[in-house]
Each structure stands twice: as structure tokens, then as C-alpha cells.
N, C-alpha and C positions, 0 to 999 in steps of 0.2 A: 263384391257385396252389393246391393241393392238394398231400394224403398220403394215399396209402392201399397197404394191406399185407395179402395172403391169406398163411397160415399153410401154403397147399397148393404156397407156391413157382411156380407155373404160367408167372411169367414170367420174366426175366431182373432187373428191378425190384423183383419182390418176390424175390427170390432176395439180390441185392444189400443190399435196405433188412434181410433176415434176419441177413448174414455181416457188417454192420457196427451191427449191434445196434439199429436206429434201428426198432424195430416198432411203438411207441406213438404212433399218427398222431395223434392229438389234443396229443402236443407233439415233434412231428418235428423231427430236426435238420436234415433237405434236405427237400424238398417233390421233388413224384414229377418235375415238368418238369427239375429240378437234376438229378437223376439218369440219366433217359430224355436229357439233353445228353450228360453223362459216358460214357452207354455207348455211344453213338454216337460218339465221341472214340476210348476206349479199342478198342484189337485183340480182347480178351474181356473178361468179366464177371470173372475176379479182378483183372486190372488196371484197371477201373473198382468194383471194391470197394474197392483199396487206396485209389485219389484219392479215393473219397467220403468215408472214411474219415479221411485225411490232410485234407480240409476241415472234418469237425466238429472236428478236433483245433484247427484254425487258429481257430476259431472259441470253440478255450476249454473244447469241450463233451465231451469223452472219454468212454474208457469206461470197464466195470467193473473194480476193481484187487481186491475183496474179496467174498465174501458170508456174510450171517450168519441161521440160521436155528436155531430152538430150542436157542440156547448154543453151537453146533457154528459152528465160522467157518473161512473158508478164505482165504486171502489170497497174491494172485498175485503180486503187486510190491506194493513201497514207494507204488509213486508210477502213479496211472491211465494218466496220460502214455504212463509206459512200458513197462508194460502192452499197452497197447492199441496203441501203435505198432509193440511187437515182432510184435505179433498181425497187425496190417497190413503189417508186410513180409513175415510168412510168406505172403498174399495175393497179396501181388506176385511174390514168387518164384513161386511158384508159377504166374501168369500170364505170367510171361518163361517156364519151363519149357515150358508151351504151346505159347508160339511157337517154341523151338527146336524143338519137337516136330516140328511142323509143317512146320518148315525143312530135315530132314534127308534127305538123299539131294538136296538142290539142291546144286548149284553157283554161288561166287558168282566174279565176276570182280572184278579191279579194271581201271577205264580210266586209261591214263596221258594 
């Protein structure tokens, strides 16, 4: 298995491994076949950001909740967790958005 990650975005995977923070391939939290499955699963790329996303979290390994650079600190939540999962549902919405997008002017029926 492998990681690896272009910073120019170019594909749907490195896009993906960018919006869920995971760019340090030498200690990857999903390796690139875990991902390239994921998006094959998911409708689009924000809803296969959210689940890869929601798998490091499973896994214990979150994201950033703070940063601190010469004395100046900024801090997003209390807690990484939650932080980072609020961050991954805006992800998601955003890929349900999409599909509704996509869906309007259909018609749907129901079969009784």
C-alpha cells in the first residue's frame, strides 16, 4: 500500500488527502488504495472527504483544534474531535448540495 500527495491538486485523491488534512505521506492516516476505494463508493469528492475524514477520526487520529506560532495562538475548539468533525460535516453538506443540484428539474415518482 502506499501515500502520496501533489500539492497541485491534479487529481480527485490528492484533492481529497488535501481537504482532510492527511498530506504528510510518510505518516498517512489512509494510504492512497483506502481512498481511490472511498471515492469510488462515494457520488463526489466532498462526500468521499467527509468518510475519509470520519475514518481517521474512527481511528483516534483527528484533526487540528489549535495553532501556535511565535506566541500568537489561535484556537478552534476545545476539543480536535470537534473541531474537525464540525469541519467534516460542512464537507458533507456540501456534497449532499451537489447532488441536489444535480437533481433539480427531475422528476421523481413514487410506485405504489
Amino acid at each position: 500500500m502506499s501515500a502520496s500527495y501533489d500539492p497541485g491538486l491534479g487529481t480527485d485523491l490528492y484533492w481529497v488527502r488535501f481537504n482532510i488534512g492527511d498530506r504528510d505521506v510518510a505518516n498517512a492516516s489512509l494510504q492512497d488504495e483506502e481512498i481511490t476505494a472511498v471515492l469510488a463508493e462515494e457520488a463526489n469528492r466532498y462526500l468521499a472527504a467527509s468518510r475519509c475524514g470520519r475514518l481517521i477520526l474512527a481511528r483516534g487520529r483527528g484533526g487540528i483544534a489549535s495553532k501556535s506560532v511565535d506566541g500568537l495562538s489561535i484556537s478552534y475548539d476545545s476539543s480536535p474531535d470537534n473541531a474537525y468533525g464540525r469541519y467534516l460535516d460542512s464537507l458533507h453538506k456540501r456534497g449532499c448540495d451537489l447532488l441536489l443540484d444535480a437533481t433539480k428539474g427531475r422528476t421523481f415518482r413514487m410506485l405504489s
